[in-house]
N, C-alpha and C positions, 0 to 999 in steps of 0.2 A: 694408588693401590700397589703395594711390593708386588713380586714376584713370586712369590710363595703363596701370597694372598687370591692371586689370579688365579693360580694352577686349583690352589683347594676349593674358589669356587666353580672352577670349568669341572673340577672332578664330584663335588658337590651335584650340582646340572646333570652332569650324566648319569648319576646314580638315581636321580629323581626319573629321567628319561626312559631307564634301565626298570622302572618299580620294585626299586631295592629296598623300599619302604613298606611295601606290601606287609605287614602280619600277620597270623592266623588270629583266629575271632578272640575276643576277649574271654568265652569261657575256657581257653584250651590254654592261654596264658600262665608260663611256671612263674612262680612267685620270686623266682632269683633272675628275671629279667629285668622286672620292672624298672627298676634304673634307666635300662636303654631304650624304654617307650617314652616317646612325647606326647601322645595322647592317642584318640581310636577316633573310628568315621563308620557309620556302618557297622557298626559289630567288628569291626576288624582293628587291632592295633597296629598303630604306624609307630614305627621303627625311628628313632633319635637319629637322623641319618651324620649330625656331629659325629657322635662318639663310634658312627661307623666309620668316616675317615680316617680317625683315631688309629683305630683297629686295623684298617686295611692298610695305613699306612705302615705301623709298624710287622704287620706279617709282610708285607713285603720287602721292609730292610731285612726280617728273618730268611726267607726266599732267596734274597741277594744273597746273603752271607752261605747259607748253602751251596749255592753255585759257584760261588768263588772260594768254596774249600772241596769243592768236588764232590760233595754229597748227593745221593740217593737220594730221590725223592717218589712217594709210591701215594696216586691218587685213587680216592674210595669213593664212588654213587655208581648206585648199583639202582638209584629211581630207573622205570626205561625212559620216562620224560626227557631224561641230561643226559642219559650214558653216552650218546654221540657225542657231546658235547665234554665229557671228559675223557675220553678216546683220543679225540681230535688235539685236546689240550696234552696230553701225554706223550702224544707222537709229536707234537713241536717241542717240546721241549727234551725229549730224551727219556722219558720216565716209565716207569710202572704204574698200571693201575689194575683196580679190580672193578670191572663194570656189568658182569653177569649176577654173583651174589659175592658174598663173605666167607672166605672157606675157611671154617672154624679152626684153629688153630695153626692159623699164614703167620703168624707172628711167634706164639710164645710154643708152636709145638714145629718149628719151621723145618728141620731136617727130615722129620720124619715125612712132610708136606711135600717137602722138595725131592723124596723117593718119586711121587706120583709125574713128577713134574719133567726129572730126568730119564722114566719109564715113557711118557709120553713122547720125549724127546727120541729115545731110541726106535721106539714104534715106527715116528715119522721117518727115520732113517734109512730102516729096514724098506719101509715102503715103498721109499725113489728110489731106493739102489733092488727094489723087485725082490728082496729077498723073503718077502711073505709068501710066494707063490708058492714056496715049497711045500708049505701047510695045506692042509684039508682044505673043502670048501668051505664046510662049518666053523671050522680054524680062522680062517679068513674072512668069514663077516661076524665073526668075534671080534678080532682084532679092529676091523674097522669101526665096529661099533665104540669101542673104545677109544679110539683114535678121536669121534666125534664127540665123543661124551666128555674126554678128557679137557679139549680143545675148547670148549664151552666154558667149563670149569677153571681153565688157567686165559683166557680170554685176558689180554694186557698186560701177561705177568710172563708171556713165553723167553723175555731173555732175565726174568730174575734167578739171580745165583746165588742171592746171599738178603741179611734183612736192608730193608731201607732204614734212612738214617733219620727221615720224618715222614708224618704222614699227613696228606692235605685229604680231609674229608667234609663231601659234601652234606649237607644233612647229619648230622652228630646223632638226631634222635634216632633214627634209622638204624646206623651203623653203631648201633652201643656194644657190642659185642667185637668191635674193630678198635674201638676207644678204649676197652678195657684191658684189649691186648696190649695196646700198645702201652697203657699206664704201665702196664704188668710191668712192663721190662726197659720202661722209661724211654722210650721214643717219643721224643715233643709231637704235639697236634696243635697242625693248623684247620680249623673249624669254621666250616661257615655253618650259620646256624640261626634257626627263627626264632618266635616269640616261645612256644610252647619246648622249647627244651632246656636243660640243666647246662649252665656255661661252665663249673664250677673242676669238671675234670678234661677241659681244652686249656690247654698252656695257651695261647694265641688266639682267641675265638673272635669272628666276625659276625656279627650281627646283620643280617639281614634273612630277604624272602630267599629260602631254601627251595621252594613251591613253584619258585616264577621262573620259567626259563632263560628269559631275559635277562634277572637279576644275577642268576646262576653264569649263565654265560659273561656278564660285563665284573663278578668278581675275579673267574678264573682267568680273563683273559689279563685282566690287574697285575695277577699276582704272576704268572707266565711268561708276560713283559719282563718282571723284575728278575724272576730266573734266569730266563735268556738274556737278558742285558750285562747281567756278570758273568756267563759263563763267555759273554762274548770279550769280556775284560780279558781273562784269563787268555782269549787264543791270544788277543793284540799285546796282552804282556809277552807271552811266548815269543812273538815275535823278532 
């Protein structure tokens, strides 16, 4: 057996390990999946976990090539199931995510987004250098309430300055309102995505259980790997 043969089936194995094969039931099933079902068990379809290595193998040459041109990269699950879980994945690698909800117009209405965001930033400012004290009392659990409220609202996004250059979203069906910004204004999506969604407006899409934590977490940590693995090219090229 090559080398290549080995790794795809050790990576094959894990994904079974992972239940990245999990589907939702057969009635919830979009009819522009079917391709990527092998068949169901249970009322549930299982996922062609082939033409998922396929998949995940090329979002992750996409991933690499990102990191080794320096791009942004801004992750969206807003499930509370994964939100640790892509938190966690954003802070290793450097990135932006959005894991509270979707704030309607992060993308295609982003300056005006980015007021709340640098208002928030000064807030904080103000606060450790005391200079809210000046204000009322009233004034001042204004401001704090804002402070929290805002903080909630920009939750993984506090050093974004400008749009990202892709976006990795978990759950596509979820986040259709994040997919369509980003079509808007042509930011490729990389998509992980189950049986009951539309693949048809992810440039990249990944088929599997969106639902399973486990499968959730062994794809991000996939694609993470390949991020961080080129960006670490770039320091040793530097070098």
């Amino acid at each position: 057996m090559s080398e290549v043969s080995q790794e795809k089936s050790q990576i094959l194995h894990e994904m079974i390990a992972a239940r990245v094969y999990f589907g939702h039931r057969t009635s919830k099933t979009n009819p522009r999946m079917k391709q990527y079902i092998a068949g169901a068990k249970n009322g549930l379809e299982i996922i062609d976990l082939e033409k998922t290595y396929d998949q995940l193998e090329e979002a992750k040459k996409i991933i690499g090539d990102l990191s080794q041109k320096g791009k942004m990269l801004m992750i969206v699950g807003t499930n509370p199931m994964i939100r640790d879980l892509v938190q966690t994945t954003a802070e290793k690698a450097g990135c932006w995510c959005a894991i509270n909800h979707w704030i309607g117009g992060l993308l295609t209405n982003f300056k005006t987004v980015y007021t709340r965001l640098k208002y928030l930033r000064e807030l904080r400012e103000k606060d450790s250098k005391g200079e809210l004290q000046k204000y009322t009392k009233k004034e001042r659990i204004k401001f704090q309430k804002e402070i929290i409220d805002l903080s909630e609202m920009f939750k993984g996004l506090d050093k974004c300055d400008r749009l990202p250059d892709a976006l990795l979203v978990v759950n596509t069906k979820l986040h259709e309102t994040a997919v369509k910004e980003a079509k808007k204004i042509n930011i490729p999506i990389i998509g992980i995505l189950d049986t009951d969604s539309d693949p048809r407006m992810i440039d990249y899409p990944i088929i599997a259980s969106d639902h399973t934590r486990s499968s959730v977490e062994y794809i991000l940590n996939q694609l993470i790997s390949a991020f961080n693995e080129n960006k670490q090219k770039i320091v040793v090229e530097k070098k």
